[in-house]
Structures are given as structure tokens and as C-alpha cells.
N, C-alpha and C positions, 0 to 999 in steps of 0.2 A: 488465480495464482499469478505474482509478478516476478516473472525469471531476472536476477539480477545478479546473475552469477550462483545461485545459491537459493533453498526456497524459501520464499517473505508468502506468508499465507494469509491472506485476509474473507473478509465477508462483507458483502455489498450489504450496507445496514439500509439506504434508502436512494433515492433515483433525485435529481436534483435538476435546474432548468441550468447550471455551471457543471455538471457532470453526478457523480456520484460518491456517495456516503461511504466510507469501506471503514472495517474496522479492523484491525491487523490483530490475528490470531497467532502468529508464528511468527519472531523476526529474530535471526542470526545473529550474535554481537557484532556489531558495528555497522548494522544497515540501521537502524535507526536515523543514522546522521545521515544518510544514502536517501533514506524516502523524505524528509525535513529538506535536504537540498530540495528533489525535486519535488517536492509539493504535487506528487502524482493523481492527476486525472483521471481515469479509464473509463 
């Protein structure tokens, strides 16, 4: 889970040598444009 104020719920779909694959289960309106900014890593 990515606390961003609010819960963005995803699922790590694969492991990567640039981080990790996630696929977002859950998103709030208007985190969308929130996780596109930051092009989140984890």
C-alpha cells in the first residue's frame, strides 16, 4: 500500500533490475494524476 493521503492499493505484478512492476488495485479520484507525477518506484 502507498499512503498518499488516502489508500492507492496496488499489487507488485513483477520484480524488475529498475525496481518493480505494481498494478494499482484501488485508486481514489484524483490520485491517478498523483502517482503519473511521480512515476512511483518501490
Amino acid at each position: 500500500m502507498v499512503n498518499a493521503g488516502g489508500r492507492v492499493l496496488c499489487k507488485v505484478m513483477e520484480k524488475t533490475e529498475e525496481g518493480y512492476l505494481l498494478r494499482y488495485t484501488s485508486v481514489p479520484p484524483g490520485y491517478d494524476s498523483w502517482i503519473r507525477e511521480r512515476r512511483l518506484n518501490i
